[in-house]
MARDOVEX-547061 format. One line per 10 residues: their letters; for each residue x negated, y negated, z of C-alpha. Coordinates in Angstrom, 1 decimal, m for minus. Example, Ala and Ser with C-alpha at 12.3 -4.5 7.8 and 13.67 -1.06 7.14 Angstrom:
<recs>
as> m12.3:4.5:7.8 ~ m13.7:1.1:7.1 $
</recs>
This chain:
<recs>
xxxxxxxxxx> 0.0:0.0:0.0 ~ m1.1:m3.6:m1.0 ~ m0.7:m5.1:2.0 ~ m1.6:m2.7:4.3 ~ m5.4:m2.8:2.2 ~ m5.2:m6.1:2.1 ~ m4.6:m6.4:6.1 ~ m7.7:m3.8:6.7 ~ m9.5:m6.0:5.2 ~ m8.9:m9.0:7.0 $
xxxxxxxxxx> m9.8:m7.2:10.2 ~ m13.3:m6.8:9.0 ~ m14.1:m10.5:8.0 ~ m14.9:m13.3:10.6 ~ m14.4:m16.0:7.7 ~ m11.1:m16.3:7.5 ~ m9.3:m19.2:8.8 ~ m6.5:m18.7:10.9 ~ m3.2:m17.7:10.8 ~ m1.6:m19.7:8.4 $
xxxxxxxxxx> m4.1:m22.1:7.8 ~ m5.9:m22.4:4.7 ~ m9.2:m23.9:3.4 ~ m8.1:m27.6:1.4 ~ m10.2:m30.2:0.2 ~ m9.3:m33.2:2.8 ~ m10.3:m36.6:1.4 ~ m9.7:m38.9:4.5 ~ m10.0:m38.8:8.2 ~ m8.6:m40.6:11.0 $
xxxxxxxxxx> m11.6:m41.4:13.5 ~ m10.1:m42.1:17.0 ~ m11.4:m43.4:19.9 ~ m10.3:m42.1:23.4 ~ m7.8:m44.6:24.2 ~ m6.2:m43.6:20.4 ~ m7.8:m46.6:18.1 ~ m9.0:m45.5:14.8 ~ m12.7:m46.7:14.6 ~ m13.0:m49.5:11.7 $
xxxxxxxxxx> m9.0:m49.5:11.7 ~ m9.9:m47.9:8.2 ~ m9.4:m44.4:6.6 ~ m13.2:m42.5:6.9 ~ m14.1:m41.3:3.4 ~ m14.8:m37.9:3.4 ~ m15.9:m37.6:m0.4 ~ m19.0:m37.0:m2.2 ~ m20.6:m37.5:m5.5 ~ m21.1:m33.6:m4.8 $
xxxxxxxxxx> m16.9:m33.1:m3.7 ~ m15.2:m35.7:m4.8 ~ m12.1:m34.3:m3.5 ~ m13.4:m34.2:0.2 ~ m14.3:m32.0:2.7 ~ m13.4:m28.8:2.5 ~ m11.6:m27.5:6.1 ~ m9.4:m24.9:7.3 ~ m6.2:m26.6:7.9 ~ m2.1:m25.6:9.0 $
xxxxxxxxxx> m0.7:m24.5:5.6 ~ 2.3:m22.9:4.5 ~ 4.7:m23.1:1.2 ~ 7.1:m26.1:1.3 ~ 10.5:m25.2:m0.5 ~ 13.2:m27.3:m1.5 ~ 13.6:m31.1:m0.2 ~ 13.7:m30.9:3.2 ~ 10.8:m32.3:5.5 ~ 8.6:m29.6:6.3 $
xxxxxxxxxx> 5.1:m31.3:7.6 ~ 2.0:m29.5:8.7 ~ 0.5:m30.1:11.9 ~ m2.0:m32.9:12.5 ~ m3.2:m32.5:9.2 ~ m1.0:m33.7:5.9 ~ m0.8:m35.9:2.9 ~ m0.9:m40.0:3.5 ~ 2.9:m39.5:2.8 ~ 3.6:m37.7:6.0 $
xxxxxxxxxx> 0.8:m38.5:7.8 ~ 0.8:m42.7:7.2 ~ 4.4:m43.3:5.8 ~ 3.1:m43.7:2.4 ~ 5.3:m44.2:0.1 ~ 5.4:m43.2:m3.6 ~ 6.7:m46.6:m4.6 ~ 8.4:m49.5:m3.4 ~ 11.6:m48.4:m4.2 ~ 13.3:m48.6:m1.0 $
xxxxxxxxxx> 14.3:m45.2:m1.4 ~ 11.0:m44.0:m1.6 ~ 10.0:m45.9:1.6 ~ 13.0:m44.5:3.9 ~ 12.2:m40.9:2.5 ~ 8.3:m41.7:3.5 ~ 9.4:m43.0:7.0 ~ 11.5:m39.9:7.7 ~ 8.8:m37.6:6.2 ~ 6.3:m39.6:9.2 $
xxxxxxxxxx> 8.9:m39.5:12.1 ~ 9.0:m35.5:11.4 ~ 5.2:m35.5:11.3 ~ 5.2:m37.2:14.7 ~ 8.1:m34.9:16.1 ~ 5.6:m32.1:15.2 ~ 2.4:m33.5:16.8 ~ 4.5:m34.2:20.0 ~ 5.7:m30.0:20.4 ~ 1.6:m29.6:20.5 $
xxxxxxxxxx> 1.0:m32.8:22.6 ~ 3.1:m32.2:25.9 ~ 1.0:m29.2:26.9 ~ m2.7:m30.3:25.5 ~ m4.6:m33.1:27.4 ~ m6.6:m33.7:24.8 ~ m3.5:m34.9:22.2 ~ m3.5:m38.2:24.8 ~ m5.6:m40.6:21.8 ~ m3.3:m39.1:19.1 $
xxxxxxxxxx> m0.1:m39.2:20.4 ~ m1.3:m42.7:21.8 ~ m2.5:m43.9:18.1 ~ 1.1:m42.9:16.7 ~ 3.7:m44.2:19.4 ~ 1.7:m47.4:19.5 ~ 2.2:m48.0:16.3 ~ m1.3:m48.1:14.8 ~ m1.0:m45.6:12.6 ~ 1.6:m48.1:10.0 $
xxxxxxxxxx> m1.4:m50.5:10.7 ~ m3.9:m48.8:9.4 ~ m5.5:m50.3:6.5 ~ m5.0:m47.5:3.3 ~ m7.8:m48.2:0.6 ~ m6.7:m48.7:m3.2 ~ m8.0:m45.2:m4.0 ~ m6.1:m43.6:m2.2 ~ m3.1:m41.7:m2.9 ~ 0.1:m40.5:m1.5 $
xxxxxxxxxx> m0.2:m36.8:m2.5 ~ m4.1:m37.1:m0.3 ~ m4.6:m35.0:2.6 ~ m6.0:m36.3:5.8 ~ m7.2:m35.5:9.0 ~ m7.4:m36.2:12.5 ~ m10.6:m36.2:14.9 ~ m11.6:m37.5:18.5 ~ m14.9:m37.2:20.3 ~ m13.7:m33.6:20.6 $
xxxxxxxxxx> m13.8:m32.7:16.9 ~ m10.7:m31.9:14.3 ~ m7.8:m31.6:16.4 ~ m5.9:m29.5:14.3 ~ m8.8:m26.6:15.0 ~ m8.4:m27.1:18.7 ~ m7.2:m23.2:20.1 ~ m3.7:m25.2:21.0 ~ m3.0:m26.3:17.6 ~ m3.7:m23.1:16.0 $
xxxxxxxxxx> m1.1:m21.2:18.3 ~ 1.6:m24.0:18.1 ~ 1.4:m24.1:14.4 ~ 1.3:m20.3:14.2 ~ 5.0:m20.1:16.7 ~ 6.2:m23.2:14.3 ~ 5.3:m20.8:10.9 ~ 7.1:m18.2:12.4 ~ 9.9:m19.7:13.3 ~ 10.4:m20.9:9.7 $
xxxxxxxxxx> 10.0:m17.7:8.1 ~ 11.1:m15.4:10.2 ~ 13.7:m12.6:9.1 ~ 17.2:m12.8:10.4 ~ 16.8:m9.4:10.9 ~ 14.5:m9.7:14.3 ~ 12.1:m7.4:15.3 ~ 11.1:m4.1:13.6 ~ 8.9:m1.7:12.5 ~ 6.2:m3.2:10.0 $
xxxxxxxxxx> 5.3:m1.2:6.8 ~ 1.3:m2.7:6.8 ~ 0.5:m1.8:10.1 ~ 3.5:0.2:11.9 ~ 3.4:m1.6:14.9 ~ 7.0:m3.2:16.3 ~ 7.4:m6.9:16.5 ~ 8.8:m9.9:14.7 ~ 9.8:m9.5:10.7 ~ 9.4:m12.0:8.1 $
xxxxxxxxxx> 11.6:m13.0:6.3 ~ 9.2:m14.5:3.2 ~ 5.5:m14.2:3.2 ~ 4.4:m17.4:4.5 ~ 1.9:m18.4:2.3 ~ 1.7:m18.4:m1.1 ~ m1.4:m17.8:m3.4 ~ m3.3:m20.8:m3.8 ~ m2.9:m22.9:m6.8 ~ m5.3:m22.3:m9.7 $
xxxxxxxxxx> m6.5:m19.0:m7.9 ~ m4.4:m17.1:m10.4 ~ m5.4:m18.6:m14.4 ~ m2.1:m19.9:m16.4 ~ m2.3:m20.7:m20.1 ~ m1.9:m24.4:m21.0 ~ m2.3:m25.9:m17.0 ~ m3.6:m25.2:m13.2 ~ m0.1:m23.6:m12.2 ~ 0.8:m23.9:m8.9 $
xxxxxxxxxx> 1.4:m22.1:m5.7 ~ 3.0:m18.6:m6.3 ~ 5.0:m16.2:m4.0 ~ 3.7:m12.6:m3.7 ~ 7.0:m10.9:m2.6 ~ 10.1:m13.5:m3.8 ~ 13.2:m11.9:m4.2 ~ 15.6:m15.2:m3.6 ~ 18.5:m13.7:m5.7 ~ 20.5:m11.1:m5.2 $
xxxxxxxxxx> 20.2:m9.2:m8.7 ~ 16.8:m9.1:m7.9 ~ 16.5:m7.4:m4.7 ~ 17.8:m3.7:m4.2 ~ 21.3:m3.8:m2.7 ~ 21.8:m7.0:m3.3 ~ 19.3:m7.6:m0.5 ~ 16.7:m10.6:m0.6 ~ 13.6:m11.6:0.1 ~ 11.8:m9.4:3.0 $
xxxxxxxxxx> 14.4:m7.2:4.0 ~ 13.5:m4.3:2.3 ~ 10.0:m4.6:2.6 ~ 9.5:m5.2:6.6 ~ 6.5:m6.7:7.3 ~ 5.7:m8.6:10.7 ~ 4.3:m12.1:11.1 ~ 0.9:m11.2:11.9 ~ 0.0:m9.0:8.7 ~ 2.2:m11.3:6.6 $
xxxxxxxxxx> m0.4:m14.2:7.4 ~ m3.9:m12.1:7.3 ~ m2.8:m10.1:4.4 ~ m2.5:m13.2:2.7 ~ m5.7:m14.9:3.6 ~ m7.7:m11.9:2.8 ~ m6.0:m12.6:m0.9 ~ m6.6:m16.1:m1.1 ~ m10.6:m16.1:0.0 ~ m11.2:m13.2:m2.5 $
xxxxxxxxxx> m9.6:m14.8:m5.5 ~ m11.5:m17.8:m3.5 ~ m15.1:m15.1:m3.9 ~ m16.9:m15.1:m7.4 ~ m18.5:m11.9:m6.5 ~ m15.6:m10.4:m5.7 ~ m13.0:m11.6:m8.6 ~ m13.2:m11.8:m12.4 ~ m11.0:m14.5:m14.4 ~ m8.8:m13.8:m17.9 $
xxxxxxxxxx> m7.3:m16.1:m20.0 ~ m3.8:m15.3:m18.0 ~ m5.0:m12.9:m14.9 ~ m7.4:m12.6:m12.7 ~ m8.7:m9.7:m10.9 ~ m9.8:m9.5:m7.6 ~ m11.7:m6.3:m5.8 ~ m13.1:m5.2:m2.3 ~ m14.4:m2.4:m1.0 ~ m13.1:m0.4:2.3 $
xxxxxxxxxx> m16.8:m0.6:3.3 ~ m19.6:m2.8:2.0 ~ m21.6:m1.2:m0.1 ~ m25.2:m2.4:m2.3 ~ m23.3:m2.1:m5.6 ~ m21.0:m4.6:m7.9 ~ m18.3:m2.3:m9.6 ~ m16.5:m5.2:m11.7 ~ m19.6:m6.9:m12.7 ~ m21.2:m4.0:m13.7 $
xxxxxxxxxx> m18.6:m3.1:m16.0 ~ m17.9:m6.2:m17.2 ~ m21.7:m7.7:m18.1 ~ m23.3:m4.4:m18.4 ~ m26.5:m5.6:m16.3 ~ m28.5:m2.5:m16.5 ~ m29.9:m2.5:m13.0 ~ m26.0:m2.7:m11.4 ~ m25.1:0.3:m14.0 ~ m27.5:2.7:m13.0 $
xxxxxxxxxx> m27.6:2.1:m9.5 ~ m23.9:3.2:m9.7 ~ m24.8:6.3:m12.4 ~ m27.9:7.3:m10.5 ~ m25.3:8.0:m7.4 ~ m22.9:10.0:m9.5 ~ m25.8:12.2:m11.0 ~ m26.8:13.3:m7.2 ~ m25.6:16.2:m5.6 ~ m22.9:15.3:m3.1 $
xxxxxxxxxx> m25.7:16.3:m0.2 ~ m28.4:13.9:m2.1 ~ m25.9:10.7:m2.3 ~ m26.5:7.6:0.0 ~ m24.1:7.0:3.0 ~ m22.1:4.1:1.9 ~ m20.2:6.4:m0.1 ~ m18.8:8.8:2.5 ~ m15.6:7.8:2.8 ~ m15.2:4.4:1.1 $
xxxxxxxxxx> m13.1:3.2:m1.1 ~ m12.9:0.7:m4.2 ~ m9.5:m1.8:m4.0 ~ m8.8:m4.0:m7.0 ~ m5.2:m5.8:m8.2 ~ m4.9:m7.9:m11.4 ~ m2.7:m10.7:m11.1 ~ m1.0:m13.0:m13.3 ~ 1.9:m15.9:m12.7 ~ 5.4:m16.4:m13.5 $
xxxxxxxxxx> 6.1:m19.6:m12.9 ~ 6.0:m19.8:m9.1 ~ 6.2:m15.7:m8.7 ~ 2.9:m13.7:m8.5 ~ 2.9:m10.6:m11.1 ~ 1.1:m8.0:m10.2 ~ m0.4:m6.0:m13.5 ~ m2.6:m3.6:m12.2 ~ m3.3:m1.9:m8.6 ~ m6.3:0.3:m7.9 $
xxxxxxxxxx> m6.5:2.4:m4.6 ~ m9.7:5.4:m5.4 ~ m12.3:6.7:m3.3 ~ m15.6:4.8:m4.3 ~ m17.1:8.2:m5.5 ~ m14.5:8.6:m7.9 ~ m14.8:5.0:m9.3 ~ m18.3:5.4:m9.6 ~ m17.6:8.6:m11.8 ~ m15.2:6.8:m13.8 $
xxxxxxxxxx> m17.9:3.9:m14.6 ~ m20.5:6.7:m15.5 ~ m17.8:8.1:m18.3 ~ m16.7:4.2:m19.5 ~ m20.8:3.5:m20.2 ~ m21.0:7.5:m21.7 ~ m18.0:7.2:m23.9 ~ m19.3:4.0:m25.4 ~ m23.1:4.1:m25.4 ~ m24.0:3.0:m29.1 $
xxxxxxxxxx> m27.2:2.7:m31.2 ~ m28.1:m0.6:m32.4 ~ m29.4:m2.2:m35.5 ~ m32.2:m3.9:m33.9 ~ m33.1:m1.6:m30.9 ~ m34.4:2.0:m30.1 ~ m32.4:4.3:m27.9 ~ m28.0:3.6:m26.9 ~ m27.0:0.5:m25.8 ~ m24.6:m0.1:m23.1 $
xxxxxxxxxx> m21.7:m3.1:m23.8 ~ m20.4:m5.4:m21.8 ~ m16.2:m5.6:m21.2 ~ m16.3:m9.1:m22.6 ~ m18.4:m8.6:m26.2 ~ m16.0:m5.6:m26.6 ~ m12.9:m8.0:m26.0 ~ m14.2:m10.8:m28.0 ~ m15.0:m8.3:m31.2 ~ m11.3:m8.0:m31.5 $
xxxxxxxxxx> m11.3:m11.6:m32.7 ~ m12.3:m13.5:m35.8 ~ m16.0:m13.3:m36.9 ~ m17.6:m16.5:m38.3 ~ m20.4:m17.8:m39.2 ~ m21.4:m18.3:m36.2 ~ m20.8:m15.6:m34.4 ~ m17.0:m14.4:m32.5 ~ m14.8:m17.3:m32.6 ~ m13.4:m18.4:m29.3 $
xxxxxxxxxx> m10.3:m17.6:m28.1 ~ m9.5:m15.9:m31.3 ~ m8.9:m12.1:m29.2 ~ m5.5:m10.8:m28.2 ~ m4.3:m12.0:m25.1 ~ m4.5:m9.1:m22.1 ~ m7.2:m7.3:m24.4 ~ m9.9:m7.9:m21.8 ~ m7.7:m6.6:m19.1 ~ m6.5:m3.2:m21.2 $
xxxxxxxxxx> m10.4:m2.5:m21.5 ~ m11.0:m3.5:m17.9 ~ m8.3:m1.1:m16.8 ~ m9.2:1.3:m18.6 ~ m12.7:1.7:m17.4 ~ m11.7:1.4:m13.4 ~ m8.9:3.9:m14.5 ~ m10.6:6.1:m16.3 ~ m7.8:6.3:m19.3 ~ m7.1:5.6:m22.6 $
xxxxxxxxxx> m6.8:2.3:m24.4 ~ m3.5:0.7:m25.8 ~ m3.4:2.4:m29.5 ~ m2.7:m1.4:m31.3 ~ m6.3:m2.4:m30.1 ~ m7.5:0.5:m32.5 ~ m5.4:m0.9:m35.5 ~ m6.4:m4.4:m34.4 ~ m10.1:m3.1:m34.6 ~ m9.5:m1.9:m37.7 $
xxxxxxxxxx> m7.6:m5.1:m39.1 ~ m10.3:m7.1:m38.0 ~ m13.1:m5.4:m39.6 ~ m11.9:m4.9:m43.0 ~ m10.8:m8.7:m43.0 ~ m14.4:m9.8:m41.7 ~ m16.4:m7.2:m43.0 ~ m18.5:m7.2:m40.1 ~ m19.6:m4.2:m38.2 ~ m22.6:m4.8:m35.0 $
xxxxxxxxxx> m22.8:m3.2:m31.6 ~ m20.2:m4.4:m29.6 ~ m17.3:m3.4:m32.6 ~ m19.2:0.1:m33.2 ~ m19.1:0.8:m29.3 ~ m15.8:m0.2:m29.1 ~ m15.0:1.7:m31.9 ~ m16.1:5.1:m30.3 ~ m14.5:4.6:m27.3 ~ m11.5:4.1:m28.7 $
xxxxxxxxxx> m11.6:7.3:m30.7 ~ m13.3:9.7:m28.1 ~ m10.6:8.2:m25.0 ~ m7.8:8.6:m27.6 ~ m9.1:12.1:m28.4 ~ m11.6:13.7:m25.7 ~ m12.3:16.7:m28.5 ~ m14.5:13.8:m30.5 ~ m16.8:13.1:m27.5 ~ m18.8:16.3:m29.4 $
xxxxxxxxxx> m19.2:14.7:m32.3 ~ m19.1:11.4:m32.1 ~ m22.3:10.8:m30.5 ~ m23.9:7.4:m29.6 ~ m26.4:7.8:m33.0 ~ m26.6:9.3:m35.7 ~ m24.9:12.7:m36.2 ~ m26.7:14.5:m39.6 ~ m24.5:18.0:m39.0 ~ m21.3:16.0:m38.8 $
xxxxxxxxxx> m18.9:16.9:m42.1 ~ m16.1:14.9:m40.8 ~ m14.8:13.3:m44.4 ~ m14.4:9.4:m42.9 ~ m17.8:9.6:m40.9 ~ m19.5:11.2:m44.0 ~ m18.2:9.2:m46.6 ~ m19.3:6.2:m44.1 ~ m22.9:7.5:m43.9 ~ m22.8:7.5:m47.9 $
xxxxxxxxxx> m21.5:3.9:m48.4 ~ m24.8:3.1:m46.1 ~ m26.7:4.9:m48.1 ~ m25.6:3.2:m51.7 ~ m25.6:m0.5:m50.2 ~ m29.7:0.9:m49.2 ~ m30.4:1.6:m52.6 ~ m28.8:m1.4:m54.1 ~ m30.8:m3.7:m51.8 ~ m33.8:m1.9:m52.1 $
xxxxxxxxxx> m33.7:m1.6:m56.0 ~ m32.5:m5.1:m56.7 ~ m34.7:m8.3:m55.4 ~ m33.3:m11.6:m53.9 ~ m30.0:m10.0:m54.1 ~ m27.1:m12.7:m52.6 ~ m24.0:m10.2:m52.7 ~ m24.1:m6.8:m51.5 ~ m21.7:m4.1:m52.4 ~ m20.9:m4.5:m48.4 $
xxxxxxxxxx> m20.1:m7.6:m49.1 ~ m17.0:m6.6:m52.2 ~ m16.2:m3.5:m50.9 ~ m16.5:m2.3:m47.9 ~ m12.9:m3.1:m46.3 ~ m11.9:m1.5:m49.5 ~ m14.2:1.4:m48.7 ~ m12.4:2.0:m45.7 ~ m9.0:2.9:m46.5 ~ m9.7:4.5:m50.4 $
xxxxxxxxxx> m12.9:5.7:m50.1 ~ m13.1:8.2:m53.0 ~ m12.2:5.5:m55.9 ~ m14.7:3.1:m53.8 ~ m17.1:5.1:m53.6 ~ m17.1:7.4:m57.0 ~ m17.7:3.9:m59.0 ~ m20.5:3.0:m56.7 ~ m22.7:5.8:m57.1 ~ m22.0:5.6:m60.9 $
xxxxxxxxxx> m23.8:1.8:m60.1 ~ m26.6:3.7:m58.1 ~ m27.9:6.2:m60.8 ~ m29.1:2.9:m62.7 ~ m30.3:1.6:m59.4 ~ m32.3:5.0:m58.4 ~ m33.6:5.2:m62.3 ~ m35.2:1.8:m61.9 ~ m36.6:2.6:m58.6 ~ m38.0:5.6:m60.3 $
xxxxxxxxxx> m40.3:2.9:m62.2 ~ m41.7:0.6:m60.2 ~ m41.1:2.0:m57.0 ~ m41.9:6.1:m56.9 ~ m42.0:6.8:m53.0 ~ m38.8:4.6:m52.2 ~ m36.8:5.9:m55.4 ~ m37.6:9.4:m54.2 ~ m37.0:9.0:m50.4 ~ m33.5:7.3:m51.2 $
xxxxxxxxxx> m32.3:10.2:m53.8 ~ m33.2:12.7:m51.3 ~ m31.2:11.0:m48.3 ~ m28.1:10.6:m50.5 ~ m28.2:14.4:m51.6 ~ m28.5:15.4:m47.9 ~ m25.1:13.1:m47.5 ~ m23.5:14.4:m50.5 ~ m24.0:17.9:m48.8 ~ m22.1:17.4:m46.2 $
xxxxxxxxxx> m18.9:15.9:m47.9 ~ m18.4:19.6:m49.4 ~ m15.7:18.1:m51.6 ~ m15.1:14.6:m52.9 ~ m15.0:12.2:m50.5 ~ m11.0:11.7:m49.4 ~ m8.7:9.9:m51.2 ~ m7.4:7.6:m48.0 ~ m8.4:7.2:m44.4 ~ m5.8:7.5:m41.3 $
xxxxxxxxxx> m6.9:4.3:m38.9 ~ m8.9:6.9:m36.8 ~ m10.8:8.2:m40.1 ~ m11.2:4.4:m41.1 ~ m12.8:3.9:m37.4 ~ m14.8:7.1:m38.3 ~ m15.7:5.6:m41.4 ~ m17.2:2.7:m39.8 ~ m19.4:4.5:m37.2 ~ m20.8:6.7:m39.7 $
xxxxxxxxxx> m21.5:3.3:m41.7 ~ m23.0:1.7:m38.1 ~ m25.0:5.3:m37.8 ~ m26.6:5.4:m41.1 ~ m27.9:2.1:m40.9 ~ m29.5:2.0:m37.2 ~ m30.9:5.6:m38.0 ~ m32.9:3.7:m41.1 ~ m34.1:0.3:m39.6 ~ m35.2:3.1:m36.4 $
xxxxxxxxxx> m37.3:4.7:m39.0 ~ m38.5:1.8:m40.6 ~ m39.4:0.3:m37.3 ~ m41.2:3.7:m36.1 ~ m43.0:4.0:m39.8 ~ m44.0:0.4:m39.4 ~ m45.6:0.5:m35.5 ~ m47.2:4.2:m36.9 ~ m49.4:2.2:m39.7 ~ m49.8:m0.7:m37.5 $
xxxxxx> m52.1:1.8:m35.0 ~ m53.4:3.3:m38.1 ~ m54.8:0.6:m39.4 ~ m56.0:m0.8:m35.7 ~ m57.5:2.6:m34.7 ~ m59.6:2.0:m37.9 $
</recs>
C-alpha cells in the first residue's frame, strides 16, 4: 500500500518538517522586539541574489479550499498577515481586514498558553502591525514571518502542536475514530488528506500547475457507494500528514526523482543502499550499472548486506487539474529489481558504429530516437508524449513495451532514413521483450548464422551501399540515401535492381582496386547464402525492425574490422 510505504518512510528521516508544515520560500520577516515593536517599523528582506524568492523555512501549511478564511498560523501571505489588500476596491480591503482578524483569532488560540506569544500578540492588538511600513515590492500573495529574540515563532514546540489540533480539526472525518489502513493503529480518521502535493512537484504541459490532492473523491459518482472523500479509505491524522511529507521532499530530492514532460517519478528504498536504480537506468553511467549487475551475477551467499531484505519503492505521477494521477506503482524486493535492470541492459546491449564491444543506452536517447532526426541531431520535443515513461516502466517492470512504439520506430526510420545506436538498441529490445524466442538470435552484434529473411536481406543492403561507396569516389547520394525506407518494406524489388547496379560496381573494382573488389564479392556471396531463396517480397513491422538491425549489424561488424586492420598495420609498421 502507497501510503503505508510512504509512512515507513517518513519514520526513518529526521528531515522532515512537521506535521503539516511544509518547506516555502518566505520573502519577508517581522523582526520584533520584546515589548512587540517591529525593529526598523519595516518588513526585513529575506531575499538573495542567490533566492530571490526568500528563505526557505518549514512553515504551517495545508490546502485552502473554496472562499472561506482559512489562515496558517504565524506565518502567511501580507494579505492575511498585514491586511493587504489586492486593490483599493473597498471590497477587496473589507475581505483583507477579515482575512487579518482571522489570522489574529488564530495567533490568539496559540498565545493564551505560551509566554513567549506576549511581543506578538502585543504587536497585533496594539495595532502596529496596519502601521507597518509595506515596501513597493512587495506583494499581496508574499509569505511572511514572525521572529523574537527567541527565533521563528511559528517553530516554537507550542505552535507546531496548536497548528497540528487546528489541521485536524479541519479535516477530520465525520466518521470519528477508527482503524487506519497505513499503520493499523486506532485513532482519529481523516476526512481528506491534509496536504496536497506541492505545486510544480508534479510537471504539467503548458504551465507550473498547482497544488494537487492525492485521494479527492468530492463527488459522489466518484467514490464507491456514493461515499466521498476518505471514507472508504481510513486513514488517521498522523500517517495522513507524514505520508504526505515523505511525498513532497522526495519529489523535493533530485536523487531520488526523475521528471517527464507530464510525470514525474519519484523512488526510495526500504533501506539505503550504495546504488542509484533510476539513474542508472535512465543515463546508463556505466559505473551505477554494474555495481547493480555485479550484485545480481553473485551467488545469493556472495551478495552484500544491503540487499537482504530491502526493497525498491517508485510511483509515477501525473496531474489532473487539481487531482494527482497515479500511473505507475512499484513495490519489489531490491534483489529482484536489480535482476530486472540486469535483463533491461541484456536485452538492449548493441554494437556501435564507432566503438568495439556492446553499448549500453540510456532511457532518454531511446525516448528521444522515436522523434524526428535533423540535421542536427534528435529534434526536441518531437517524441510521443509518455514514451519515456513506457520505457522506464518497462525496465523497473521487467515487461514488454506498448506495441505502437514499435510501429512508431519503424515510421520514423523509414521517413528519416536514419539508423545509429540508440534506434538499433531500441529496436532489439522491442523485438526480443515482444518475443523472448529472439533473444537467441538477435544478438547485440553481428549474427553471420542467422537466415532470418528481414535480418539477412538487411545485412545485404549493407553490403551493396559498401560496394557502391567503395567503387565510386566523392560519391554525394548513397543508395541509403534513395532506398533504404523502400528497402524495408519491399525488399526483393529493392534489392534485386541493386545488385544488378553492383555487378558494374564489383567489375570496376576488379580494375583498379583487386584486394577490395575481391574482399566485397566474397562478403556478398557469404550473405546471399544465407537468404536460401530470394529475399522476401514484403516485411511485417517486426521483419522491417529485423531488417534494420541486420543493416545496423553489417555495418558495425565492417568499420570493427576496418578499425582492427587499421591499429594491426599501425604496430606493423612501428615494430619496424
Amino acid at each position: 500500500m502507497l501510503i503505508k510505504q510512504l509512512v515507513e518512510h517518513a519514520r526513518d528521516r529526521t528531515d522532515l518538517p512537521p506535521p503539516y508544515y511544509r518547506n516555502r520560500s518566505v520573502r519577508w520577516a517581522i523582526d520584533l522586539d520584546p515589548q512587540g515593536r517591529p525593529r526598523g517599523n519595516r518588513l526585513i528582506d529575506l531575499s538573495t541574489a542567490e533566492a530571490k524568492a526568500g528563505q526557505i523555512l518549514a512553515t504551517p501549511y495545508v490546502q485552502r479550499s473554496g472562499t472561506g478564511s482559512l489562515p496558517f498560523l504565524l506565518t502567511d501571505t501580507l494579505q492575511y498577515a498585514l491586511a493587504v489588500a489586492k486593490d483599493d476596491s473597498g471590497k477587496q480591503i473589507n475581505d483583507a481586514q477579515r482575512r487579518n482578524a482571522d489570522f489574529i483569532d488564530l495567533i490568539d488560540r496559540w498565545a493564551k498558553d505560551e509566554p513567549r506569544a506576549a511581543p506578538i500578540a502585543t504587536f497585533f492588538h496594539s495595532g502596529a502591525h496596519a502601521r507597518l511600513a509595506i515596501p513597493e515590492e512587495a506583494t499581496v500573495s508574499d509569505v511572511v514571518a514572525i521572529r523574537t529574540d527567541d527565533g521563528w515563532v511559528h517553530a516554537l514546540p507550542s505552535a507546531v502542536g496548536v497548528w497540528g489540533s487546528i489541521v485536524r480539526a479541519r479535516k477530520s472525518s465525520g466518521n470519528g475514530n477508527g482503524i487506519c489502513l497505513a499503520c493499523g493503529e486506532p485513532g482519529p480518521l481523516l476526512d481528506t488528506i491534509p496536504e496536497p502535493v506541492k505545486s510544480g512537484a508534479i510537471p504539467v504541459p503548458g504551465g507550473r500547475g498547482r497544488d494537487a490532492q492525492l485521494v479527492s473523491i468530492n463527488k459522489t459518482a466518484q467514490g464507491r457507494g456514493g461515499t466521498i472523500q476518505l471514507a472508504n479509505t481510513p486513514i488517521c491524522d498522523t500517517c495522513g500528514g507524514r505520508a504526505m511529507s515523505a511525498l513532497n521532499a522526495l519529489l523535493a530530492d533530485p536523487h531520488h526523482h526523475h521528471r517527464g514532460n507530464d510525470n514525474v517519478m519519484t523512488w526510495w528504498l526500504r533501506r539505503p543502499a550504495p546504488i542509484a536504480p533510476l539513474a542508472s537506468v535512465r543515463d546508463a553511467n556505466p559505473e551505477q550499472v554494474n555495481a547493480i549487475i555485479e550484485q545480481v551475477r553473485l551467488s545469493p551467499a556472495r551478495r552484500a548486506a544491503w540487499l537482504d531484505g530491502n526493497a525498491f519503492y517508485a510511483i509515477t505521477l501525473s496531474a489532473n487539474q487539481s487531482r494527482v494521477v497515479i500511473r505507475d506503482w512499484i513495490d519489489i524486493p531490491l534483489i529482484a529489481l536489480c535482476q530486472n535492470i540486469d535483463s533491461w541492459f541484456a536485452d538492449h546491449a548493441m554494437t556501435d558504429l564507432w566503438a568495439d564491444g556492446p553499448q549500453k543506452v540510456p532511457v532518454w536517447r531511446m525516448a528521444a530516437a522515436l522523434g524526428r532526426h535533423g540535421k542536427h541531431g534528435y529534434v526536441k520535443d518531437s517524441a510521443p508524449s509518455g514514451a519515456e515513461r513506457d520505457l522506464m516502466a518497462a525496465a523497473l517492470h521487467r515487461t514488454a513495451l506498448p506495441v505502437k512504439l514499435l510501429a512508431r520506430l519503424i515510421q520514423r526510420i523509414r521517413a528519416d532514413g536514419h539508423v545509429d545506436l540508440a534506434r538499433a538498441a531500441l529496436l532489439r529490445l522491442l523485438l526480443i521483450r515482444a518475443n523472448p524466442a529472439l533473444k537467441e538470435t538477435l544478438v547485440d552484434g553481428l549474427n553471420r548464422d542467422s537466415t532470418d529473411p528481414g535480418y539477412v536481406s538487411g545485412r545485404l543492403f549493407a553490403v551493396l551501399e559498401d560496394i557502391q561507396r567503395t567503387a565510386l569516389d566523392n560519391i554525394n547520394t548513397t543508395i541509403a540515401d534513395k532506398y533504404f525506407g523502400a528497402a524495408m518494406g519491399r525488399p526483393l524489388a529493392v534489392l534485386t535492381m541493386l545488385r544488378k547496379n553492383a555487378t558494374g560496381h564489383l567489375r570496376r573494382l576488379r580494375g583498379n582496386r583487386r584486394a577490395a573488389g575481391i574482399a566485397l564479392d566474397k562478403r556478398l556471396d557469404e550473405v546471399l547464402e544465407k537468404l536460401h531463396h530470394e529475399p522476401p517480397a514484403t516485411l511485417d513491422l517486426a521483419g522491417q525492425g529485423q531488417f534494420v538491425l541486420g543493416y545496423h549489424h553489417q555495418r558495425a561488424a565492417d568499420r570493427a574490422a576496418a578499425r582492427a586492420a587499421a591499429a594491426s598495420k599501425s604496430a606493423a609498421t612501428e615494430s619496424a
